[in-house]
N, C-alpha and C positions, 0 to 999 in steps of 0.2 A: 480362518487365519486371522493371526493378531496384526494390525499395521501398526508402526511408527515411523511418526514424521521425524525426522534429525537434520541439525543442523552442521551444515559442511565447515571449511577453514574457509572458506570465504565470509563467513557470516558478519567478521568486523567489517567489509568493504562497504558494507548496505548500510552501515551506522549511518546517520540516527535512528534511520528505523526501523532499527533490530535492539533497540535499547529496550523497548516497552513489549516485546513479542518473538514467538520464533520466527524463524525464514518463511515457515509455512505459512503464516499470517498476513501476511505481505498482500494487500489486494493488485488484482492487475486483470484487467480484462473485466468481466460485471464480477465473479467470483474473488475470491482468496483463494489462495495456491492450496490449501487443507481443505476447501468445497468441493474445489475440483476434483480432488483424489476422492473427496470420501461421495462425490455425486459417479464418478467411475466406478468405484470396490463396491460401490452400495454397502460402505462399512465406515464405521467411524474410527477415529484416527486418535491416538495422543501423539506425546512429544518426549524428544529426548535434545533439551537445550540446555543455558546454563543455569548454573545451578538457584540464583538468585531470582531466575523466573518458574521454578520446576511448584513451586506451592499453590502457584494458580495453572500451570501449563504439565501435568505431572506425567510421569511415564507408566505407561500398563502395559504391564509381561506377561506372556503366557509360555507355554511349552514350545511353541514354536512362532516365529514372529519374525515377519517382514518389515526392514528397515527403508525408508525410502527418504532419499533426499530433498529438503523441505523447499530447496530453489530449482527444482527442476518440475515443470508445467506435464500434464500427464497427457496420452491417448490413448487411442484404441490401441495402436500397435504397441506400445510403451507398456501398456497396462500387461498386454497380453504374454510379453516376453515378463514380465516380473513374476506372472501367478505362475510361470514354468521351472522359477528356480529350486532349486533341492535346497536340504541344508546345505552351508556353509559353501553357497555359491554368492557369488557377487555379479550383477549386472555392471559393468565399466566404459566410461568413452576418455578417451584423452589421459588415463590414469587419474579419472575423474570416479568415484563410487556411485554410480545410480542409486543403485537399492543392493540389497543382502538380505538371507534367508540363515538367520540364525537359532540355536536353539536356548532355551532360557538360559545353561551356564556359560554361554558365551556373554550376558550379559550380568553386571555386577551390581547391589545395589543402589550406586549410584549413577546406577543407567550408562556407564565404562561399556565400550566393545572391545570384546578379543576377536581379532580377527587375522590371528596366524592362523597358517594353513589353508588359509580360505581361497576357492578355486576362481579366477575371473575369467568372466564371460563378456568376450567383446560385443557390443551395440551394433544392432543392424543398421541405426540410424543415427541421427543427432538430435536430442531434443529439444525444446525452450527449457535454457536458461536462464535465471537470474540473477549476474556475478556483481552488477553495480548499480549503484540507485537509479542513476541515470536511464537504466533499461526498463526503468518500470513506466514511463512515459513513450521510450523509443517502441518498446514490444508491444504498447498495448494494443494495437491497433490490432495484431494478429489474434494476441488471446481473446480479443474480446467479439469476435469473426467466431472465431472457435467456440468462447464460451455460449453464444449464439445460438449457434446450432446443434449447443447440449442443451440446453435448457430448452427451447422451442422446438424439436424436434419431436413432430405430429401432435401438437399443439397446437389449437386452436384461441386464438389469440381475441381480447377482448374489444369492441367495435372503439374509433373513434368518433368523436363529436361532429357533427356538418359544418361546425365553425372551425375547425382545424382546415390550416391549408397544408395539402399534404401532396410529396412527391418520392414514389418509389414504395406506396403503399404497403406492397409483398414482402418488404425488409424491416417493416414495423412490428413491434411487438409490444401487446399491452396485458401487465397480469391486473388480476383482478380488485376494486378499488382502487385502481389510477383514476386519476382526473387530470385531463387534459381540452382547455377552453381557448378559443382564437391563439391560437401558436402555428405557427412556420418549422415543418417538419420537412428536414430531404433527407430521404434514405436511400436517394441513386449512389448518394457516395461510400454506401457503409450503411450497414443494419443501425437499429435503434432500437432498444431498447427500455421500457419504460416499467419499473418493480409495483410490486401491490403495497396499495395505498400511498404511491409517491403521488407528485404532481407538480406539471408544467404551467403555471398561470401564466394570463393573458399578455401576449406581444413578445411572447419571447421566442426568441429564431432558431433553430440548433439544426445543424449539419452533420451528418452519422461519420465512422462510427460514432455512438453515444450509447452510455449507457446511467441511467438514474434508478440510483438501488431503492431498494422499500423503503417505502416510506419519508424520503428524502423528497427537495423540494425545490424546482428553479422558481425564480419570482422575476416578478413581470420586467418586460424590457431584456432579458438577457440577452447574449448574444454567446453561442456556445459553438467552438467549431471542433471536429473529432481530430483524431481520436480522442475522445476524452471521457473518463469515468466519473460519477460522483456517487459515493458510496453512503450506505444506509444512513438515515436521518440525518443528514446535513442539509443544507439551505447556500443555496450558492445566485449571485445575481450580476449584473457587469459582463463585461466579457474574459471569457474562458478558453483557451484552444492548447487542445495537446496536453491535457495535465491529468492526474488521479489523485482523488482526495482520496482515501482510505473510510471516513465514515467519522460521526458523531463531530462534523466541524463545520462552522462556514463561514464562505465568503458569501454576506449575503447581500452586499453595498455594489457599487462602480467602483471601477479600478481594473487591473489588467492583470490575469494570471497567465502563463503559458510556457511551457512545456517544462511541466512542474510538479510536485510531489509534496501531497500533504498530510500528514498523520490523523491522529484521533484526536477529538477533542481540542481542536484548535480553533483560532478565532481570529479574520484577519480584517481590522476594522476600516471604515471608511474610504473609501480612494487610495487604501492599497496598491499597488504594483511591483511589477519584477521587470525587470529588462529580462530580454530571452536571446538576444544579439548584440554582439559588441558592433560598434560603429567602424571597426577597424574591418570587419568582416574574418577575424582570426577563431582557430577554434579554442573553444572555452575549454578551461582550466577550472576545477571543481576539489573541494579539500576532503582530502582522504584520513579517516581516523587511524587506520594503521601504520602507515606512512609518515604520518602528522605533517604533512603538507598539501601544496595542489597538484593535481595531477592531470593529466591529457584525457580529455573525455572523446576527442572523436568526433565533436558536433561542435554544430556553429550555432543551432539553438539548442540553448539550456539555462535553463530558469530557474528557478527554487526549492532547494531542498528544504522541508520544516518536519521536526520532532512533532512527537505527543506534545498533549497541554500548552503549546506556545500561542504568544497572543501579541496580535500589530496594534498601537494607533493609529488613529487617524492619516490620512496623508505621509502613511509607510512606505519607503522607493527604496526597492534593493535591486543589486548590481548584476548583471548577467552573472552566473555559478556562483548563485549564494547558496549556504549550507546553516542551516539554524539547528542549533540541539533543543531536549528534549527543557521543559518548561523555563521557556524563555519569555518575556514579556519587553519588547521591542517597541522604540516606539524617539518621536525626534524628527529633527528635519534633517534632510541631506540623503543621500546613499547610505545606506548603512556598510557594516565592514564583509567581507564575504565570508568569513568562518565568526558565527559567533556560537561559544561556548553551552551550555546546558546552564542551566542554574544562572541566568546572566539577566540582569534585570538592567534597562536604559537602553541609550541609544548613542548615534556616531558624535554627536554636539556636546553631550554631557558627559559623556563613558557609563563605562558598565560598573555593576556594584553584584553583589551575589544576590540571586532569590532568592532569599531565608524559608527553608524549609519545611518552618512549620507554616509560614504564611500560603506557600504553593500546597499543600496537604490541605488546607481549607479552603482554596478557591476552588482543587477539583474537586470536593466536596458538593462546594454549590453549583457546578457546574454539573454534576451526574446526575444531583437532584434534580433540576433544572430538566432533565431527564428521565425520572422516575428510574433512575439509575442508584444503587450504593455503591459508595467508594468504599470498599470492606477492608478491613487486615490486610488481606494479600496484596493488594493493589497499592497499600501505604506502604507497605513495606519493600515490592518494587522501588517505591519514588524515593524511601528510604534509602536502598542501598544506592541508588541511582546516583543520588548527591554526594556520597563520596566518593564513587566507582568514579565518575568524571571530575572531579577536584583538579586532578590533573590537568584536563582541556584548557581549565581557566586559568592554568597558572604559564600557558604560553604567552 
């Protein structure tokens, strides 16, 4: 069977960080919401997103082909009702589309569904969701419990060091080339997690859930409390609680991140912070790009939202439900504002001016290499249409 990931009509509420990737891509728990499916199907996955991401992200047809929705977290039972559908049935909750079993001319070259006629089939259950950014911090706790016990299941997990102080050992997990030296491990409160070839240097404290993707890096002194993800080859140091980096960024200074969401390739300098509670003890307000306002989130901690490519300086302090778009470079005394725009270069003392486009196409240049990464066509051309696509934001 052919999979595709697709992305729903919720897809604008996760902006920004749906601007550089589909829904599927979204990390939450140790995985990405497309690991998860394709470590279930034991298949791999493409995409059917917009169009201006389909060059790097492209769609693959076959004669017969299961559609599955890119914000909805998978399992056993989930998985098992979707390999049951015939054609042109639909798995459904809430007049929500899980998945569909379509045949190639239901789908159009440019990856369009017809799905009249199509038969739905109510859900035995309700699945993980994820309808707003803010859920990728609130759920992780669970997926990453879940993603747990797929990945380590009858798994025999790699020894730790006698200089580790360790509590809750059986909830440890170590892949192969980790390094981990004098660290303060509890995993009574939540598994831990540790990827091949990351590493936890010396004095740093971390409280489960946790999870540190390959290759990725806490440095010394941290102080990291769960749930919290930090995704492949980043560097993170300071204290951390409640948040998921997505991968390729770091906070690798002091400063305070929490219950907070950070994309790829960001960079947040020096003595950084986010408020994650107002003093009034009210629930935070977080700005929605469909909407184009703020909106009720439900929680009383919520911390920061950041796009791809953006970058703090020094002694950066942003406000309980801050929302930063996609290659911002931040930076200034004071709070900064809580929606700032994509392309926004400066900060709350001076104001904003636009990041000239071709100057951002060259910094993630340096920044991939930096990497051993290329920042190819596709990717320029993303950040291409990217700058005009949001033109708009900036002109609130």
């Amino acid at each position: 069977m052919n999979y595709i990931m697709f992305d729903d009509q919720g897809r604008n509420n996760l902006l920004p960080l749906t601007f550089m990737r589909p829904i599927a891509d979204i990390r939450i728990g140790i995985l990405t919401i497309r690991e998860k499916w394709e470590t279930y199907l034991k298949s791999k996955t493409s995409s059917l997103t917009e169009a201006y991401l389909s060059p790097k992200f492209p769609i693959v047809k076959n004669d017969e082909n299961i559609l599955i929705n890119g914000s909805v977290c998978p399992g056993t039972r989930l998985v098992s009702e979707i390999k049951k559908l015939k054609t042109n049935q639909a798995l459904v909750t809430k007049e929500t589309i899980i998945a569909l079993h379509l045949g190639a001319q239901d789908l159009d070259e440019s990856g369009e569904m017809d799905i009249s006629g199509i038969e739905e089939i109510e859900m035995s259950h309700e699945p993980m969701k994820i309808n707003e950014t803010w859920e990728i911090f609130s759920k992780n706790g669970e997926a990453l419990i879940k993603d747990f016990e797929l990945l380590t299941k009858k798994r025999k997990s790699e020894k730790l060091s006698s200089t580790n102080r360790i509590l809750g050992g059986e909830n440890i997990f170590v892949e192969k080339g980790a390094k981990v030296e004098f660290a303060i491990l509890n995993a009574s409160t939540g598994p831990i997690y540790i990827g091949k070839d990351a590493e936890i240097m010396e004095g740093a404290i971390i409280r489960g859930p946790f999870a540190l993707c390959d290759h990725a890096i806490v440095k010394m002194g941290a102080k990291i409390y769960g749930p919290t993800t930090i995704g492949p080859y980043s560097k993170v140091g300071g204290e951390i609680n409640n948040s998921v980096i997505f991968g390729y960024s770091n906070k690798a200074h002091d400063g305070f991140l929490g219950h907070s969401v950070i994309a790829e390739w960001c960079n947040l300098g020096a003595d950084t912070n986010n408020s994650n509670l107002k003093n009034s003890y009210d629930e935070v307000k977080l700005w929605n790009y469909p909407q184009k306002t703020f909106i009720e989130t439900g929680l009383k901690f919520c911390g920061l939202i950041m796009g791809d490519h953006s970058k703090t300086g020094i002694n950066t302090m942003f406000n309980t439900g801050t929302v930063v778009g996609v290659n911002v470079n931040v930076f200034g005394s004071g709070f900064q504002r809580q929606f700032i725009p994509s392309f926004s270069w400066g900060g709350n003392t001076q104001g904003f001016k636009i990041y000239d486009i071709k100057k951002a196409t060259e910094v993630a240049e340096k920044v991939y290499a930096r990497r051993n990464k290329v920042f190819d066509e596709k990717e320029k051309e993303i950040l291409n249409n990217l700058f005009y696509l949001t033109a708009v934001n900036r002109n609130l």
